[in-house]
C-alpha positions as CSV (number, residue, x, y, z in Angstrom):
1,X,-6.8,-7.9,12.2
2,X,-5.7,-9.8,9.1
3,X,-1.8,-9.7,9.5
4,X,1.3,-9.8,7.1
5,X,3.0,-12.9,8.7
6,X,4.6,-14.5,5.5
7,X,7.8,-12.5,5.0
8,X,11.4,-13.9,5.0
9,X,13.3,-10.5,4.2
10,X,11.2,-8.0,6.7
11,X,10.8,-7.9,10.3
12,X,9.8,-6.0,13.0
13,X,12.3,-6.4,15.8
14,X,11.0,-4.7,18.7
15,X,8.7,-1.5,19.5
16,X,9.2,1.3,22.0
17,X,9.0,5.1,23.1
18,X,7.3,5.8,19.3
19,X,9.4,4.1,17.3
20,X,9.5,0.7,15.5
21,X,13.1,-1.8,15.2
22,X,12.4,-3.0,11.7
23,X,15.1,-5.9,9.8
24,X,14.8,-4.9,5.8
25,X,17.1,-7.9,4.4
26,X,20.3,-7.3,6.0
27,X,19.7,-3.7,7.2
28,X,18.7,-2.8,10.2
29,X,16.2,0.2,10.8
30,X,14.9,2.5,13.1
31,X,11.8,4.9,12.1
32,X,8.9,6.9,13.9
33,X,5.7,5.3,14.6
34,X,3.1,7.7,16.3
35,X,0.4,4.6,17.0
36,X,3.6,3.1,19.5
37,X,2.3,4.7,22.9
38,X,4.2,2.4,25.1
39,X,7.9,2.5,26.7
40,X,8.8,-1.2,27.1
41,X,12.4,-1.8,27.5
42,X,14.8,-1.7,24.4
43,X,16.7,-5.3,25.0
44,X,16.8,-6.2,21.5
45,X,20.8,-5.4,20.8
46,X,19.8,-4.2,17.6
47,X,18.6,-1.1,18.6
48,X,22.2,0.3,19.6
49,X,23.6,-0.9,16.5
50,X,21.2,-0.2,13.6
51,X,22.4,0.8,10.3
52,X,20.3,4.1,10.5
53,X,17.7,5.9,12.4
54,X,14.8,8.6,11.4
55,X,15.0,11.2,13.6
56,X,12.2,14.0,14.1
57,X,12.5,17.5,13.6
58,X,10.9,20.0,16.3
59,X,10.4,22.3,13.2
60,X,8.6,19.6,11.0
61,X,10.0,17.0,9.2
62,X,13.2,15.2,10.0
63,X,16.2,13.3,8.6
64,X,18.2,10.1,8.8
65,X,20.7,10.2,11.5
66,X,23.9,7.7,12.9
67,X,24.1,6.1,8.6
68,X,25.8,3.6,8.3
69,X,24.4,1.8,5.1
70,X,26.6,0.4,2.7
71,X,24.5,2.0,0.0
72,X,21.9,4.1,-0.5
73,X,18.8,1.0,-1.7
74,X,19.0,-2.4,-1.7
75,X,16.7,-5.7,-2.6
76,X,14.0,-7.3,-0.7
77,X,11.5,-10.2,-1.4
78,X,8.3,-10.9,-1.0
79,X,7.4,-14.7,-3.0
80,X,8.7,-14.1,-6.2
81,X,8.6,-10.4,-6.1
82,X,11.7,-8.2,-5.8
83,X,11.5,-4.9,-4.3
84,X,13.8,-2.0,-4.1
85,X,14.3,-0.1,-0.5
86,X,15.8,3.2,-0.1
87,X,15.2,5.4,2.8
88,X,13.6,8.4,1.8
89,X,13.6,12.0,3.1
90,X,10.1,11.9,4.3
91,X,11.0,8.7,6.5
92,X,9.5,5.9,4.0
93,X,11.5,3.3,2.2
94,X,9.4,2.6,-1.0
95,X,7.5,-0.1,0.2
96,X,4.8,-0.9,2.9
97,X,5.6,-4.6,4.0
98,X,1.8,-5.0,5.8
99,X,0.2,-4.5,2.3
100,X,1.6,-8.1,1.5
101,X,-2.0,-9.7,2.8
102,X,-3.6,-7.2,0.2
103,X,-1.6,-8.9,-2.4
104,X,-1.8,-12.1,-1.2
105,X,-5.9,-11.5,-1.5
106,X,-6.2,-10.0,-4.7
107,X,-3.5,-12.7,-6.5
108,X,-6.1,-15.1,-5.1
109,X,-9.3,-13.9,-6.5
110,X,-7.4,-13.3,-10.1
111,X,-6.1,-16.5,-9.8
112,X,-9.6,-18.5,-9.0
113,X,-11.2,-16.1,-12.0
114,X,-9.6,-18.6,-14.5
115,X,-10.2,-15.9,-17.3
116,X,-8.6,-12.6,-18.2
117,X,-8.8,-9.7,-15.7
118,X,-8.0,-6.2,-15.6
119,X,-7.4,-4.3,-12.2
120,X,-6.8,-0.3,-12.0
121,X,-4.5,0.7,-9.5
122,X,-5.1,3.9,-8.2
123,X,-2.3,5.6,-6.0
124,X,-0.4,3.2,-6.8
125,X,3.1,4.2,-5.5
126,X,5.9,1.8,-6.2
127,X,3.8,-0.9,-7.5
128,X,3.6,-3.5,-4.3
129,X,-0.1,-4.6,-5.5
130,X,0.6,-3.9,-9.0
131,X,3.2,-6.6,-9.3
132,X,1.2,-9.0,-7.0
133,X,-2.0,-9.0,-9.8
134,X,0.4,-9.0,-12.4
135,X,2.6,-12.0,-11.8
136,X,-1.1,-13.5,-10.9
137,X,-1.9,-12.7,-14.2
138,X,-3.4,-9.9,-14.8
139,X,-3.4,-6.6,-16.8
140,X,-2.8,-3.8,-14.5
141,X,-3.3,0.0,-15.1
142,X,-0.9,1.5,-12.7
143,X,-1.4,5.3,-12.0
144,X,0.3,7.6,-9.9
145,X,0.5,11.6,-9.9
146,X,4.3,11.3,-8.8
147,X,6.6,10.6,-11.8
148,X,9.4,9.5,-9.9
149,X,7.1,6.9,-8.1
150,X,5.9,5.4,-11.8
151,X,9.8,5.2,-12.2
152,X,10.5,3.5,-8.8
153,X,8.1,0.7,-9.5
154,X,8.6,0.4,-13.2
155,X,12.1,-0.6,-11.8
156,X,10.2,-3.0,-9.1
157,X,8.6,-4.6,-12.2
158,X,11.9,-5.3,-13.9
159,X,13.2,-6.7,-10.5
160,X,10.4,-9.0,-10.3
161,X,10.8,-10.4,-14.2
162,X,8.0,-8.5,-15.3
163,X,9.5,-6.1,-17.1
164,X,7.5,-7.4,-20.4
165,X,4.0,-7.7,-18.2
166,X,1.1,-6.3,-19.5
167,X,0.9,-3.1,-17.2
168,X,-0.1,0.5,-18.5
169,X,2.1,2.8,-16.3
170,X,0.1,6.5,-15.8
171,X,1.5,9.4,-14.7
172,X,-1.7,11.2,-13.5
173,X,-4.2,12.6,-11.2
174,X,-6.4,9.9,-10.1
175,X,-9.3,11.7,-10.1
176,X,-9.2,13.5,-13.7
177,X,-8.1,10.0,-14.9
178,X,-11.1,8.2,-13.9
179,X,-13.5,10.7,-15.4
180,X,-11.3,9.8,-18.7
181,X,-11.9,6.5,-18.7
182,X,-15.6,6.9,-17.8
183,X,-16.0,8.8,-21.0
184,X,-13.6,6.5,-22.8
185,X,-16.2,3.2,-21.5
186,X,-13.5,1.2,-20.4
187,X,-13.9,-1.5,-17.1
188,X,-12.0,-3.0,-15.1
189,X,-12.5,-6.2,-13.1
190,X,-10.7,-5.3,-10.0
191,X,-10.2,-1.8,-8.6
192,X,-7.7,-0.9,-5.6
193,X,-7.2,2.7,-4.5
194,X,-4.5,3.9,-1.3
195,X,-5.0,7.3,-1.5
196,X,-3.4,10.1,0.5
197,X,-5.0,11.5,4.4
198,X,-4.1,14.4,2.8
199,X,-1.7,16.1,-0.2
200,X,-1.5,18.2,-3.0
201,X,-2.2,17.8,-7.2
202,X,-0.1,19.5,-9.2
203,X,-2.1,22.6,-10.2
204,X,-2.2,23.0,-6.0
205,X,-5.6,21.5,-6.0
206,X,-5.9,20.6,-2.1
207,X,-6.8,16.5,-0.7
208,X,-8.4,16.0,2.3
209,X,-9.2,12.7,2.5
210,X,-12.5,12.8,4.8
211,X,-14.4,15.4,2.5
212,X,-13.3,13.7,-1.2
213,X,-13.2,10.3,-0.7
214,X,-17.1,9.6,-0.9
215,X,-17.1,11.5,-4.2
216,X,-13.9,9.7,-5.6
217,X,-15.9,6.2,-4.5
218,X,-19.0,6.7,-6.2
219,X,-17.3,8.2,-9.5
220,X,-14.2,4.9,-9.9
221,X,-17.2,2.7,-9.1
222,X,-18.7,3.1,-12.2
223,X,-15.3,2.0,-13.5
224,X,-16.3,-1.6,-12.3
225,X,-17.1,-4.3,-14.9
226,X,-20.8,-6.3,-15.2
227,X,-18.5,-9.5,-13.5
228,X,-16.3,-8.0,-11.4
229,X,-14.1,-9.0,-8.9
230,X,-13.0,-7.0,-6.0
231,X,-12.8,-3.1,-5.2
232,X,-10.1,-2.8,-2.0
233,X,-9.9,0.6,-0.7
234,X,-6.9,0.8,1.7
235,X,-6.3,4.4,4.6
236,X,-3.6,5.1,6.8
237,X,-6.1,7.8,7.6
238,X,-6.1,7.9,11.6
239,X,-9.4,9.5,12.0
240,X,-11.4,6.5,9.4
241,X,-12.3,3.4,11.2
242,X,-12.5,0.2,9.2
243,X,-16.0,0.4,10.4
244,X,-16.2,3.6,8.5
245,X,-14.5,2.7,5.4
246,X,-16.9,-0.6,5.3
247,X,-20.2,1.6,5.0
248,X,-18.4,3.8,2.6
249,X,-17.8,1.1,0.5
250,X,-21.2,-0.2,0.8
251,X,-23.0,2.4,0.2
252,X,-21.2,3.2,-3.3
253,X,-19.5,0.5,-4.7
254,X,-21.7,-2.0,-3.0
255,X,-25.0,-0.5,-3.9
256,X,-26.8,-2.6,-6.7
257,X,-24.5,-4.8,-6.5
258,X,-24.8,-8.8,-5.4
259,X,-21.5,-9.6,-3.4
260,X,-20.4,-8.8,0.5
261,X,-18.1,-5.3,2.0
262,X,-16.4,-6.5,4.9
263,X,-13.1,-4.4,6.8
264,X,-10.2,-4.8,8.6
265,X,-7.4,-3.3,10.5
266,X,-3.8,-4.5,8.7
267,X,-0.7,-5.1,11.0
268,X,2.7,-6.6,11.1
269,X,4.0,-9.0,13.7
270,X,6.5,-7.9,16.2
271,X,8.9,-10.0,17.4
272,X,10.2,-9.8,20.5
273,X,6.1,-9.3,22.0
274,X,4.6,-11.6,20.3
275,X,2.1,-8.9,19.5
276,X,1.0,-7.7,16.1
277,X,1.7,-3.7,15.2
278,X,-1.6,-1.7,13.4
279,X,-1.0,-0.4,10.3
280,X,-4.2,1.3,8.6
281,X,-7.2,-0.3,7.7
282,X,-8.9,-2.2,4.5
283,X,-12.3,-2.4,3.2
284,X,-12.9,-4.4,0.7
285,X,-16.4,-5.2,-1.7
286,X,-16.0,-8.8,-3.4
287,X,-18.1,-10.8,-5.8
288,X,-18.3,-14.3,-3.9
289,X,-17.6,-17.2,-6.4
């Protein structure tokens, strides 16, 4: 398991009875974690005083309950990356703090390229990774079907001084906007994708995850430039191994192609155990240098 051990502004407290003790900046939350299968006891004080809680409906769903935030978001870092939190109705807060060793990776390899690279972003949410291969230096296509996700991390960009970066911001269905840019020839150097287990498009097209994803691989593939660097393909997807993910990966954007697939689980170190938490799983095909 590669874990997220570098932050300064997030935290997770404690873990217990299905639910994770998390420290965003000075704010102090509690949310639903279906992978946390033990009942260890809550010592850490902050679970009777945090600032809000995500509570469960029996009916589906579920809401924040016992608020007492000052406001409604707030500012984190990560480096030199600003990110906006706000606790959202379906339990997230705009960012996914374990995706920092994804960053931290692809920064790298942009970094080491020592020429100009272009990375496509797919599902991109609130921009996490598209700020990381930005302020490495690249120029990111960020696309997203939600059009108040595009706006959430344009604002992310303009935390993080990069308001003037070269990033293309897409408001779009993944899928139908990779077939465009097939037809319209252009590569890209590094791909990442984070799509959905499963979800909607807009004209009620249904995602499953499991039957579409080997379809969506082979077709962004050909998206991949003659000197590429890295495709990452990131699932939260409880049913999809990293073991699986990795022959996926292989057998499409790895076939014909000189480099190495590898995979690994992601996770975030807890605290008061020591332990590291799961969260979802990375493949990843890169061109060795």
């Amino acid at each position: 398991m590669r874990i997220a051990d570098q932050w300064k502004d997030y935290e997770i407290l404690d873990t217990s009875g299905g639910e994770k003790l998390e420290r965003w900046g000075g704010v102090t939350l509690i949310r639903p974690d279906p992978q946390i299968i033990w009942h260890t006891p809550k010592d850490h004080p902050a679970w009777r005083r945090a600032n809000a809680r995500y509570q469960r409906s029996s009916t589906g769903g579920g809401s924040w309950q016992n608020r007492s935030l000052e406001k409604d978001a707030w500012t984190i870092r990560y480096g030199g990356l600003t990110f906006k939190v706000s606790p959202t109705g379906f339990k997230h807060t705009g960012l996914f703090p374990e995706q920092a060793v994804n960053w931290d990776f692809m920064a790298q390899k942009i970094q080491n390229a020592a020429r100009p690279v272009k990375v496509l972003n797919l599902f991109a949410y609130t921009g996490g990774a598209t700020l990381a291969c930005a302020a490495a230096g690249a120029a990111v296509c960020h696309v997203d079907a939600s059009k108040g996700m595009v706006s959430w991390a344009r604002e992310n960009a303009a935390l993080s001084g990069l308001g003037d970066a070269p990033i293309r911001w897409i408001v779009d269905d993944c899928k139908k906007f990779v077939e465009r840019e097939i037809r319209r020839g252009n590569r890209y150097d590094g791909i990442l994708m984070d799509p959905p287990s499963y979800g909607r498009g807009p004209g009620g097209e249904v995602w499953k995850l499991e039957e579409q994803i080997y379809g969506l691989l082979e077709l962004t593939a050909q998206l991949l430039s003659d000197d590429a660097l890295f495709f990452l393909l990131n699932s939260y997807t409880t049913g999809l191994p990293a073991s699986v993910m990795a022959y996926l990966l292989g057998v499409t954007v790895g076939r014909g192609r000189s480099g190495r697939v590898w995979a690994s689980e992601i996770g975030l170190p807890v605290t008061a155990s020591g332990f590291a938490l799961p969260c979802g799983s990375t493949a990843v095909w890169e061109q060795e240098r």
